[in-house]
HTML snippet that shows the backbone in 3Dmol.js (N, CA, C, O; Angstrom):
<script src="https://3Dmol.org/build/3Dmol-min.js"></script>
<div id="view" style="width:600px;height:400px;position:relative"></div>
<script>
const pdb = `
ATOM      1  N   UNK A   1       0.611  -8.934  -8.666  1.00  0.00           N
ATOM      2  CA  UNK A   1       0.073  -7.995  -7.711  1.00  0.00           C
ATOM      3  C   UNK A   1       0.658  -6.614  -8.003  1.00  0.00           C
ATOM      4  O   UNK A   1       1.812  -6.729  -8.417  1.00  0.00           O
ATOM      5  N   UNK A   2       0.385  -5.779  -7.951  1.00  0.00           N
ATOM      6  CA  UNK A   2       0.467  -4.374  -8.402  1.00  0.00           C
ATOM      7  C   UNK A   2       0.437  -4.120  -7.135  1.00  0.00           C
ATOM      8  O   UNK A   2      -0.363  -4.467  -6.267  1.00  0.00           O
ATOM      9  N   UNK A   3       1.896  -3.132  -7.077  1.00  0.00           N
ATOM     10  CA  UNK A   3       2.663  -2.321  -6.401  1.00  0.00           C
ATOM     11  C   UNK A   3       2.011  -1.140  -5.729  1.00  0.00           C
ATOM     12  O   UNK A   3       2.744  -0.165  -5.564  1.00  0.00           O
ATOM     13  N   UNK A   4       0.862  -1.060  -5.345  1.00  0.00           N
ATOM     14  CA  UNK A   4       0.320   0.177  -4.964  1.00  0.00           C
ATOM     15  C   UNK A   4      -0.502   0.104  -3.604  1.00  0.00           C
ATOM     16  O   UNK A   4      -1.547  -0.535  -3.727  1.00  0.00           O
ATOM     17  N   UNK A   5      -0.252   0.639  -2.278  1.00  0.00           N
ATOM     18  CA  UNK A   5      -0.625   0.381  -0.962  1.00  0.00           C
ATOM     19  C   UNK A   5      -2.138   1.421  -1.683  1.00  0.00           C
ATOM     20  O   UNK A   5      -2.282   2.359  -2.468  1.00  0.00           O
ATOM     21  N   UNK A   6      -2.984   0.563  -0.860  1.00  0.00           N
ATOM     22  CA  UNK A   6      -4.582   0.990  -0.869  1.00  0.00           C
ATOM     23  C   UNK A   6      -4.519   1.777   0.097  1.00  0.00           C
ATOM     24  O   UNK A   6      -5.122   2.847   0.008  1.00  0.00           O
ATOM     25  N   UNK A   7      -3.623   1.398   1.518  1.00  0.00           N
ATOM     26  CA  UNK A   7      -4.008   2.970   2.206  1.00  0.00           C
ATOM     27  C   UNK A   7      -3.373   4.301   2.214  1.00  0.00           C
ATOM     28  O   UNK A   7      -3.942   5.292   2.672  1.00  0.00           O
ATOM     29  N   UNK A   8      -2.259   4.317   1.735  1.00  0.00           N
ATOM     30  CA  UNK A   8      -1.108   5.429   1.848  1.00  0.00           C
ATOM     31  C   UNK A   8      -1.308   5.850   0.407  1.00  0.00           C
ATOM     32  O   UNK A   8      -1.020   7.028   0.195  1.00  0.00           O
ATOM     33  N   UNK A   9      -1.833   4.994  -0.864  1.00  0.00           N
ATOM     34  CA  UNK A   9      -1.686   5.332  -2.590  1.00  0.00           C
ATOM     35  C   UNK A   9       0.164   5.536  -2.938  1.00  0.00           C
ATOM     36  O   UNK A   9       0.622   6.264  -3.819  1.00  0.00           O
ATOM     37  N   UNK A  10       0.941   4.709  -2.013  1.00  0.00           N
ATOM     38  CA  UNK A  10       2.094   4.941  -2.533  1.00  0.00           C
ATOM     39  C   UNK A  10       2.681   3.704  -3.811  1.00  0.00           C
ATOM     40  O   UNK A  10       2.782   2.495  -3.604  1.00  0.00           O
ATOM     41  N   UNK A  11       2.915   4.222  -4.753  1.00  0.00           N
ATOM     42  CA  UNK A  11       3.358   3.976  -6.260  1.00  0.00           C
ATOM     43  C   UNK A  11       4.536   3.572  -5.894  1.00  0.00           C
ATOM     44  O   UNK A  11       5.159   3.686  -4.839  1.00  0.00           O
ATOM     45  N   UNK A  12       4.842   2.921  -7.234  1.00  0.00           N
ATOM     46  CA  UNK A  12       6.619   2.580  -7.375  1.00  0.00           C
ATOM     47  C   UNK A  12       6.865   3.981  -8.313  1.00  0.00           C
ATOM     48  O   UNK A  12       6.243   4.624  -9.159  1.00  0.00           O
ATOM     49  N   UNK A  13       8.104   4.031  -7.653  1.00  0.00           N
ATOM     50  CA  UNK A  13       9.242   5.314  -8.284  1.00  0.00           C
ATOM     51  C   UNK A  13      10.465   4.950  -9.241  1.00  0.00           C
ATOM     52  O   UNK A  13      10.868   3.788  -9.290  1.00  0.00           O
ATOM     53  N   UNK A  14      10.840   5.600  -9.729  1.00  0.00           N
ATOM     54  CA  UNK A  14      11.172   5.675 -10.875  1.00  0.00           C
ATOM     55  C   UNK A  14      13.020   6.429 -11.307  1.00  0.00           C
ATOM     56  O   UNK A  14      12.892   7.632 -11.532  1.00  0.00           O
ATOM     57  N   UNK A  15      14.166   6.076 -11.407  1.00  0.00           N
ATOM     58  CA  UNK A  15      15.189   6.019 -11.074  1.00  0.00           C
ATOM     59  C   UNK A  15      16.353   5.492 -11.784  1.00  0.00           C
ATOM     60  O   UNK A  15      15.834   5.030 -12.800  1.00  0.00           O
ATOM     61  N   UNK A  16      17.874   5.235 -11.888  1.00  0.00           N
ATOM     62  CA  UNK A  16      18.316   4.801 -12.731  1.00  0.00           C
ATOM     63  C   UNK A  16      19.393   3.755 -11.511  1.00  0.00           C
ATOM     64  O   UNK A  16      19.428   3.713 -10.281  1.00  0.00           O
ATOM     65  N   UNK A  17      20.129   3.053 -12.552  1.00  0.00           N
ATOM     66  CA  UNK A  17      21.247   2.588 -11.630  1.00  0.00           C
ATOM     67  C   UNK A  17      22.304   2.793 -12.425  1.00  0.00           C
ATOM     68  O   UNK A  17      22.324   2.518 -13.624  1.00  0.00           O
ATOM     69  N   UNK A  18      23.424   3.393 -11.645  1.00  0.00           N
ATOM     70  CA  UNK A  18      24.131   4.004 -12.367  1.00  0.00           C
ATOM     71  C   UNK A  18      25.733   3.068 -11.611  1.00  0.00           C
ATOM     72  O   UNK A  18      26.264   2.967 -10.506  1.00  0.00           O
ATOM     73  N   UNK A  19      25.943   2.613 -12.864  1.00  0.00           N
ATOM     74  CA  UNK A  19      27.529   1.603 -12.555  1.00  0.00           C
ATOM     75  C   UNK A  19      28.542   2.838 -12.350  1.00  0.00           C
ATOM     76  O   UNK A  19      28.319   4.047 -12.290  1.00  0.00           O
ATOM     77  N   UNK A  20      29.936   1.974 -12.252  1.00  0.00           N
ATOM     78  CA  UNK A  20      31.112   2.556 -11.603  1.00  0.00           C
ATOM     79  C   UNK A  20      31.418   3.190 -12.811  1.00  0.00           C
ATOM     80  O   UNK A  20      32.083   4.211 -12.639  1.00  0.00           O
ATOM     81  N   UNK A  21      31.063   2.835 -14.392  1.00  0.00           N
ATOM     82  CA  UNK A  21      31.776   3.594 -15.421  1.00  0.00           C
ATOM     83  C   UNK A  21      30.536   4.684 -15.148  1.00  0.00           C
ATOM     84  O   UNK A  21      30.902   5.848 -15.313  1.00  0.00           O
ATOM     85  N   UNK A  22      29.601   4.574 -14.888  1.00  0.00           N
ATOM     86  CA  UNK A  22      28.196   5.726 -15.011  1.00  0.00           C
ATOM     87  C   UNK A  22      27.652   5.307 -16.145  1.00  0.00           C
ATOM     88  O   UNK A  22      26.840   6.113 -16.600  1.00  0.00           O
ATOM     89  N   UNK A  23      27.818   4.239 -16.832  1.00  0.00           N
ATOM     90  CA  UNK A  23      26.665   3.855 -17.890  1.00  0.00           C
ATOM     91  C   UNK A  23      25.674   3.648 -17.104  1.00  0.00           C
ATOM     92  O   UNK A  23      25.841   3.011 -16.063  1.00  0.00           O
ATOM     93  N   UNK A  24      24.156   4.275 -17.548  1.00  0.00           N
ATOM     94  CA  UNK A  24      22.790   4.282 -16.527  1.00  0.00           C
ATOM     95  C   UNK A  24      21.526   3.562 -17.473  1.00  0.00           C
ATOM     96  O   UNK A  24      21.355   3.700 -18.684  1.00  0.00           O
ATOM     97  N   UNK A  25      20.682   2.726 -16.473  1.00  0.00           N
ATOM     98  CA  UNK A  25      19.584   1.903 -16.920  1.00  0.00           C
ATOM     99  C   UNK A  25      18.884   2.026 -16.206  1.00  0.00           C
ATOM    100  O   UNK A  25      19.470   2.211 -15.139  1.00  0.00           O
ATOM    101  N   UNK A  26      17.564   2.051 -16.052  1.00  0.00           N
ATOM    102  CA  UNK A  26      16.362   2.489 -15.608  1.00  0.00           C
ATOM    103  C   UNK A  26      16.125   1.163 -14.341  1.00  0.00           C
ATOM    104  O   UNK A  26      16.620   0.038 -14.266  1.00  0.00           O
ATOM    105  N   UNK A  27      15.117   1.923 -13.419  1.00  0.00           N
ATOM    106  CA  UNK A  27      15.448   0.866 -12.500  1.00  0.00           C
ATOM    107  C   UNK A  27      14.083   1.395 -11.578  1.00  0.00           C
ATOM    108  O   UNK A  27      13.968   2.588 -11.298  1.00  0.00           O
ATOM    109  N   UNK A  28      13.326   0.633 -11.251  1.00  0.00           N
ATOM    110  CA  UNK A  28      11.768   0.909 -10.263  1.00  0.00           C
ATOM    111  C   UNK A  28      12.604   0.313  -8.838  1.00  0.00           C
ATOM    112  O   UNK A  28      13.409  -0.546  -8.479  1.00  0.00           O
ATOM    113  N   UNK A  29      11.747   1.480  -8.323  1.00  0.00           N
ATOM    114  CA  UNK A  29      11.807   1.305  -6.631  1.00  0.00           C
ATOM    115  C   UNK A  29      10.557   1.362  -6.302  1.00  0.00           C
ATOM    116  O   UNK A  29       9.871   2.370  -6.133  1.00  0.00           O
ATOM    117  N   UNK A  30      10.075  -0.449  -6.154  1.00  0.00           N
ATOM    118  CA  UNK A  30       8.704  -0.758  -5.295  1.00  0.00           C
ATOM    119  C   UNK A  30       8.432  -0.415  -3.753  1.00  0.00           C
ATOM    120  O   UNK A  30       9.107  -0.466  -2.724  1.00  0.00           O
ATOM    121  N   UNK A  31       7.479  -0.144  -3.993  1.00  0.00           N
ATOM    122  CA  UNK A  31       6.479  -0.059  -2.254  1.00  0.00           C
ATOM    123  C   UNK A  31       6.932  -1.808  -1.720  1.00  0.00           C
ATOM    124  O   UNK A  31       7.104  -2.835  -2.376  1.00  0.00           O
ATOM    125  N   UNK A  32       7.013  -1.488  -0.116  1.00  0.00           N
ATOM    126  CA  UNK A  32       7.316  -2.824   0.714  1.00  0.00           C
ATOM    127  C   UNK A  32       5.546  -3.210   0.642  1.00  0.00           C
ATOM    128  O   UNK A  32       4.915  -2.848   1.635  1.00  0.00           O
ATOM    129  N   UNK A  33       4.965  -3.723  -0.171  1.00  0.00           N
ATOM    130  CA  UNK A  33       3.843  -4.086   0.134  1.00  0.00           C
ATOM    131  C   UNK A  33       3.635  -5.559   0.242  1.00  0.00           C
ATOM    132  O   UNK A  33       4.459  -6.414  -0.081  1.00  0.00           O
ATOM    133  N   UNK A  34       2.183  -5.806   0.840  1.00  0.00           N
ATOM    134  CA  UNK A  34       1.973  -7.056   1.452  1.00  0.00           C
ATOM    135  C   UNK A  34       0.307  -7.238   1.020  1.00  0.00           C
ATOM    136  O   UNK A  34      -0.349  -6.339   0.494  1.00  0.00           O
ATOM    137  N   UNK A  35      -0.171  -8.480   1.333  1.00  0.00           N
ATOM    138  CA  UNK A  35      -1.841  -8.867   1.247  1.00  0.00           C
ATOM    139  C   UNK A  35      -1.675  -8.813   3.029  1.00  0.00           C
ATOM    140  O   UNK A  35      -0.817  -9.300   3.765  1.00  0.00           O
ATOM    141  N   UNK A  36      -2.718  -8.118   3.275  1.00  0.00           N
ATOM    142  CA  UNK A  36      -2.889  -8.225   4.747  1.00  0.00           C
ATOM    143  C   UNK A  36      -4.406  -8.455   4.910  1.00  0.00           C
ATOM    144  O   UNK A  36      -5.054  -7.648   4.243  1.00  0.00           O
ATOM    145  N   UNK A  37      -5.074  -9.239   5.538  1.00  0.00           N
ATOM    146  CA  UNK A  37      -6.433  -9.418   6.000  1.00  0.00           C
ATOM    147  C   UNK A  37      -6.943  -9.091   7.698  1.00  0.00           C
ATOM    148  O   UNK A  37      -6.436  -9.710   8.634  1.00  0.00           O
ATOM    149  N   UNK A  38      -8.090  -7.952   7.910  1.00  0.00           N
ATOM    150  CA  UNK A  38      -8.180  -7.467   8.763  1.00  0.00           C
ATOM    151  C   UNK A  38     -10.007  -8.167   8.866  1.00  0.00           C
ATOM    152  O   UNK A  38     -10.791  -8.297   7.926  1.00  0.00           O
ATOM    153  N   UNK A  39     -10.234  -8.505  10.332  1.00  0.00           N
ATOM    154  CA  UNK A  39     -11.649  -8.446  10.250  1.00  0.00           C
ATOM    155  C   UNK A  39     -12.207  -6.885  10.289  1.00  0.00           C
ATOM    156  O   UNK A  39     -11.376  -6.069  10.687  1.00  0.00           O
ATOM    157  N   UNK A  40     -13.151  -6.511  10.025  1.00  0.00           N
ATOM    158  CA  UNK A  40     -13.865  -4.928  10.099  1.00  0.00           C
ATOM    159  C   UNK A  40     -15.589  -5.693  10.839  1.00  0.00           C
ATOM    160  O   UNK A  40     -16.436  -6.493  10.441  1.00  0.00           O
ATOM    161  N   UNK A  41     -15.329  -4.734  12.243  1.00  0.00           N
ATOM    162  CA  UNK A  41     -16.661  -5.151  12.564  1.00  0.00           C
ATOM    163  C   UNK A  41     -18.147  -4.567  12.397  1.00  0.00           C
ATOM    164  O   UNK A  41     -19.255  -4.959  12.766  1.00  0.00           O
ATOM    165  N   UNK A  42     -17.555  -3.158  11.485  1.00  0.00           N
ATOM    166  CA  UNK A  42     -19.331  -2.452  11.019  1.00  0.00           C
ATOM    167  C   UNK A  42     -19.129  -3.449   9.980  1.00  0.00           C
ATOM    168  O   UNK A  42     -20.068  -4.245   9.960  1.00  0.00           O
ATOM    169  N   UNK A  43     -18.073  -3.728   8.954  1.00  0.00           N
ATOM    170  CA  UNK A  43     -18.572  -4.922   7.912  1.00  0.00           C
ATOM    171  C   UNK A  43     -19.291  -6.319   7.970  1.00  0.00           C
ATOM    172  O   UNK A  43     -20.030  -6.871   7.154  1.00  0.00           O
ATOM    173  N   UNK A  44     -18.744  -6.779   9.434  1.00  0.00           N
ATOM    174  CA  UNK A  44     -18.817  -8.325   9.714  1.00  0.00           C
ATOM    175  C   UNK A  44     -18.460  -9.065   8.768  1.00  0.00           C
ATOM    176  O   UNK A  44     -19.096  -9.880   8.099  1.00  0.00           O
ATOM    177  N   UNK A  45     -17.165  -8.666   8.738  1.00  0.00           N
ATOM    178  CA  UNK A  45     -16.840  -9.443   7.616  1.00  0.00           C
ATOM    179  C   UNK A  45     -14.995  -9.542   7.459  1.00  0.00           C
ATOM    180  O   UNK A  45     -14.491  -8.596   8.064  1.00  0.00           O
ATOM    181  N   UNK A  46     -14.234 -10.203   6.981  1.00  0.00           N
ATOM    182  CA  UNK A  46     -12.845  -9.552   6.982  1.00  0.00           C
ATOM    183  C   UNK A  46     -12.484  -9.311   5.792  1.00  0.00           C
ATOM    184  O   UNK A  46     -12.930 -10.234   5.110  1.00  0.00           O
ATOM    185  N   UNK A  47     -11.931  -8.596   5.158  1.00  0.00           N
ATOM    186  CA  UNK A  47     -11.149  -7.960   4.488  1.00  0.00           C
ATOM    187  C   UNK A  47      -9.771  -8.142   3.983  1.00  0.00           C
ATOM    188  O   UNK A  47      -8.948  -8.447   4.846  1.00  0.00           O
ATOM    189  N   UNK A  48      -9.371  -8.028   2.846  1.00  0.00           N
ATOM    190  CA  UNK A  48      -8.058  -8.362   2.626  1.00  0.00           C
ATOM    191  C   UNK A  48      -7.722  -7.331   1.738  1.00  0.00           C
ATOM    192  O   UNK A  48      -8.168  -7.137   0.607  1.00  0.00           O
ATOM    193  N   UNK A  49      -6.304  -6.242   2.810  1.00  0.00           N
ATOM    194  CA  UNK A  49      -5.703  -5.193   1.598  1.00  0.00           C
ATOM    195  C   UNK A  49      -4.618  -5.572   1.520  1.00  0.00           C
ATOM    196  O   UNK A  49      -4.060  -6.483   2.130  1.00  0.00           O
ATOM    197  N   UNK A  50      -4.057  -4.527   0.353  1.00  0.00           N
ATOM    198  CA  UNK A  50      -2.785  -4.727  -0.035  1.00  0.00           C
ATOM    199  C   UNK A  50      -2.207  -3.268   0.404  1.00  0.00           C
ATOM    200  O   UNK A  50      -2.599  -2.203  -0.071  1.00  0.00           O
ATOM    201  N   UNK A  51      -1.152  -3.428   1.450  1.00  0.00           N
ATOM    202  CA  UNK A  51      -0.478  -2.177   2.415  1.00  0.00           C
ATOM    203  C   UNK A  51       0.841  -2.370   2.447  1.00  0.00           C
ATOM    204  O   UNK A  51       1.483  -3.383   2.729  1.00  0.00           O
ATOM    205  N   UNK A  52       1.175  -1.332   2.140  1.00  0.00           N
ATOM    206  CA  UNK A  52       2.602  -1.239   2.571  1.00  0.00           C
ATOM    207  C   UNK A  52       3.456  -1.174   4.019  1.00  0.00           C
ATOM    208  O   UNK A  52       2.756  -1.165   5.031  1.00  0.00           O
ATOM    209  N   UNK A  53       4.287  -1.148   4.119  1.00  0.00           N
ATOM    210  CA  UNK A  53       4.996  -1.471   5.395  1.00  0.00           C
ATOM    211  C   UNK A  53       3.896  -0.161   6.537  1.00  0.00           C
ATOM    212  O   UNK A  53       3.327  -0.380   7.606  1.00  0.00           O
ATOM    213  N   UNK A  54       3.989   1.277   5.618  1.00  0.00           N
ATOM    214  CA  UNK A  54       3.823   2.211   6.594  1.00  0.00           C
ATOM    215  C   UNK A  54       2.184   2.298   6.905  1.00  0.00           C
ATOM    216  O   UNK A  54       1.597   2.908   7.799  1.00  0.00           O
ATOM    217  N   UNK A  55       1.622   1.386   5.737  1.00  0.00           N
ATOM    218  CA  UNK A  55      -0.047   1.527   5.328  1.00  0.00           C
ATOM    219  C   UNK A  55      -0.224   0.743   6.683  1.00  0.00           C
ATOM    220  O   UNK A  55      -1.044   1.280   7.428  1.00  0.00           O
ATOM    221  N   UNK A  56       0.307  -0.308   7.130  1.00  0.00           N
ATOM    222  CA  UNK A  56       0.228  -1.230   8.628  1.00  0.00           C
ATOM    223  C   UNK A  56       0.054  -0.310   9.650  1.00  0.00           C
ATOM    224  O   UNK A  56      -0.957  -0.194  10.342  1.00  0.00           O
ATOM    225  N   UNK A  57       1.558   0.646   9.752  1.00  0.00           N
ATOM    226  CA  UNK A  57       1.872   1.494  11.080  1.00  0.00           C
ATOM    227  C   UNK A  57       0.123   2.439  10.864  1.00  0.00           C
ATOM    228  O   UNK A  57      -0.692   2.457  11.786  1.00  0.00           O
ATOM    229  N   UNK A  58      -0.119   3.077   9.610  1.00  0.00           N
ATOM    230  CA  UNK A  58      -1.425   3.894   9.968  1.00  0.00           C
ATOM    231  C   UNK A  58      -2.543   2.939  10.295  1.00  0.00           C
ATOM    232  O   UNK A  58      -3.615   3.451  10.616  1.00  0.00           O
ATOM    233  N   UNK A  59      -2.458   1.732  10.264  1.00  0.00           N
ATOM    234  CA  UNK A  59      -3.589   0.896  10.444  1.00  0.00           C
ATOM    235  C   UNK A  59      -3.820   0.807  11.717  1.00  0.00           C
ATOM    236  O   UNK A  59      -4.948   0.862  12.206  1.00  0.00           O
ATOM    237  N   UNK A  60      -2.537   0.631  12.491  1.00  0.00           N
ATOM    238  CA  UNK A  60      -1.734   0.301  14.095  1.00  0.00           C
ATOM    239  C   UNK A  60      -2.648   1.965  14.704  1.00  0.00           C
ATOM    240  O   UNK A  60      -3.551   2.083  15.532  1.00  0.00           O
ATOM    241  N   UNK A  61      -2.033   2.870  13.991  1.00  0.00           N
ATOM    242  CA  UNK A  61      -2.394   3.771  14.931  1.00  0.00           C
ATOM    243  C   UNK A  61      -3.945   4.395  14.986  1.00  0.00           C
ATOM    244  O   UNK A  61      -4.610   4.703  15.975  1.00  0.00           O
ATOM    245  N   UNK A  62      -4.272   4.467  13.588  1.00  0.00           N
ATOM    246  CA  UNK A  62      -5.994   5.307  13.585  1.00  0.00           C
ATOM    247  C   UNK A  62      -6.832   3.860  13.207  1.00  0.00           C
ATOM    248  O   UNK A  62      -7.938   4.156  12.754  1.00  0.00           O
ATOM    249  N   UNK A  63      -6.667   2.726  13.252  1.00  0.00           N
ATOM    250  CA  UNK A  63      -7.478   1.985  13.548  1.00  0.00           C
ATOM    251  C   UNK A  63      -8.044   1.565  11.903  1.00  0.00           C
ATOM    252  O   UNK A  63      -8.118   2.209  10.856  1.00  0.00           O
ATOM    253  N   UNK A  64      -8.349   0.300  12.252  1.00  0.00           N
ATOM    254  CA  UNK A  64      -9.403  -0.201  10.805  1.00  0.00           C
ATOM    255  C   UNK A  64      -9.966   0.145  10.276  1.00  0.00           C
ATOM    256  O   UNK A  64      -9.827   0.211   9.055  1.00  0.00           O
ATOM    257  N   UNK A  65     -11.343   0.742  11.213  1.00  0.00           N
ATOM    258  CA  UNK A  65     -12.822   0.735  11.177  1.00  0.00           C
ATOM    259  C   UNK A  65     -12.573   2.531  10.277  1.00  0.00           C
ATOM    260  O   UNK A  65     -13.460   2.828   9.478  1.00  0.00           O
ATOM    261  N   UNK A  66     -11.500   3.478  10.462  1.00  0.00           N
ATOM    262  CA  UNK A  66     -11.627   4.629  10.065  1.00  0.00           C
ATOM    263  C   UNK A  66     -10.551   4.779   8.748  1.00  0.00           C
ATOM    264  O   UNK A  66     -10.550   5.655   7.882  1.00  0.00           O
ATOM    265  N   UNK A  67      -9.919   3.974   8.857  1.00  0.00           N
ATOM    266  CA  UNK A  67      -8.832   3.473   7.452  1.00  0.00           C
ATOM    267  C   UNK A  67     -10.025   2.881   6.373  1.00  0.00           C
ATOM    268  O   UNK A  67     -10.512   3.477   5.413  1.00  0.00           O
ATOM    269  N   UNK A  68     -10.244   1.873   6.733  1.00  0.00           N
ATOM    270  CA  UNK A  68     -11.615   1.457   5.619  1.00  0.00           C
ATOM    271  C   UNK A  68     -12.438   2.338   5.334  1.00  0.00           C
ATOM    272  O   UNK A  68     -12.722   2.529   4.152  1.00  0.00           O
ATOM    273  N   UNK A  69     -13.109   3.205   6.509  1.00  0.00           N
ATOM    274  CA  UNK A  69     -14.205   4.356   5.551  1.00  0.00           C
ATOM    275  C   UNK A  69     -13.692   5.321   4.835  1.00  0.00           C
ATOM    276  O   UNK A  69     -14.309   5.990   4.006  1.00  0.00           O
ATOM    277  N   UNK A  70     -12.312   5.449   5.188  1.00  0.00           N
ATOM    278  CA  UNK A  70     -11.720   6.214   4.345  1.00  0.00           C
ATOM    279  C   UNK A  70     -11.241   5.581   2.548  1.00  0.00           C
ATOM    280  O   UNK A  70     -10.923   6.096   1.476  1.00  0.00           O
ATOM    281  N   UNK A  71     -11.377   4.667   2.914  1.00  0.00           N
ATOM    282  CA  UNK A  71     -10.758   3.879   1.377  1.00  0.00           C
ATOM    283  C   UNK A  71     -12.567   3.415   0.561  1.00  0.00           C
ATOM    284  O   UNK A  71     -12.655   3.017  -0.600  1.00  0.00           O
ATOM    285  N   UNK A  72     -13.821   3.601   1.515  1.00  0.00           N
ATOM    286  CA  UNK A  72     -14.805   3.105   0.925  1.00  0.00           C
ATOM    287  C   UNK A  72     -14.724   4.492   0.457  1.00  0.00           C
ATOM    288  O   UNK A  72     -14.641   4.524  -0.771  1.00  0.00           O
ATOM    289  N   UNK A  73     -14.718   5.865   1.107  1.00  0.00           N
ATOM    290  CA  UNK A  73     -14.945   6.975   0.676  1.00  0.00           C
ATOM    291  C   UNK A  73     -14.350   7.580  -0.966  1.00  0.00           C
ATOM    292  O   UNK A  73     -14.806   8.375  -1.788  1.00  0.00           O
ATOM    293  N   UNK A  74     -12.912   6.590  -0.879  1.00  0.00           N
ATOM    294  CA  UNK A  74     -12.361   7.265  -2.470  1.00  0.00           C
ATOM    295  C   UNK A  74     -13.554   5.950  -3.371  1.00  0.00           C
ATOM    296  O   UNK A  74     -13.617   5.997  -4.599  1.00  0.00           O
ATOM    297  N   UNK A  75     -14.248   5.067  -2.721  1.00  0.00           N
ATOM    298  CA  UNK A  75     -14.822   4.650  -4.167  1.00  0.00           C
ATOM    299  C   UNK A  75     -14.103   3.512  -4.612  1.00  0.00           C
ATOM    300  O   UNK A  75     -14.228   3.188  -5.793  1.00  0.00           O
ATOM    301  N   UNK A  76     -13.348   2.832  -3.840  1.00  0.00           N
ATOM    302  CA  UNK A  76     -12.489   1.954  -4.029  1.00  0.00           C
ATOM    303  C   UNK A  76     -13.375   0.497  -3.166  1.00  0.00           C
ATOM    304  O   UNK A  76     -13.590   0.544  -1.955  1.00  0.00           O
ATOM    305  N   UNK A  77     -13.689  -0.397  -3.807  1.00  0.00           N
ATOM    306  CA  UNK A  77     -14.822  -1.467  -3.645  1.00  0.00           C
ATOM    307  C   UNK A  77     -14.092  -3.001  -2.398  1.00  0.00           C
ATOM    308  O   UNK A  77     -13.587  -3.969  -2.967  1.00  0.00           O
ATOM    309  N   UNK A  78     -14.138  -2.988  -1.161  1.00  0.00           N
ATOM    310  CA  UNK A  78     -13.774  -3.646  -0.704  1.00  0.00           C
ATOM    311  C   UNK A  78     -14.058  -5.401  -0.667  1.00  0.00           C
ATOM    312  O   UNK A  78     -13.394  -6.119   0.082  1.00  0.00           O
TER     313      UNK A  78
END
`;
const viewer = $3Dmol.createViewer("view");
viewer.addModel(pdb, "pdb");
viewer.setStyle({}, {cartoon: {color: "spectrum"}});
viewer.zoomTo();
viewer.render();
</script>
């Protein structure tokens, strides 16, 4: 599953880890993401995205039905 919330477009970042001597190695910092399935009722149908922790909270607050037209709008195939 690839690391990328469908509603927020937040990516994994990019970073090092750096030990106690400071020898440094590269190191990704993933999105808290999840498969989440929502029914959508202009779809009649439910849906299953992949959201990150905060992609939920915008789901919580502006709702499904305007999160989805916004994600049909970039062209992205539900």
């Amino acid at each position: 599953m690839a690391a990328v919330c469908q509603v927020t477009g937040a990516t994994p970042g990019f970073g090092m880890n750096v030990s106690h001597s400071h020898r440094r190695t590269h190191r990704r910092f993933d999105p808290n993401v999840q498969k989440k399935t929502y029914y959508v009722p202009s779809l009649k149908r439910k849906v299953t995205l992949t959201v990150s922790a905060k992609g939920i909270k915008v789901i919580d607050a502006r709702g499904i039905e305007a999160v989805v037209k916004d994600i049909i709008a970039r062209g992205v195939k539900l």
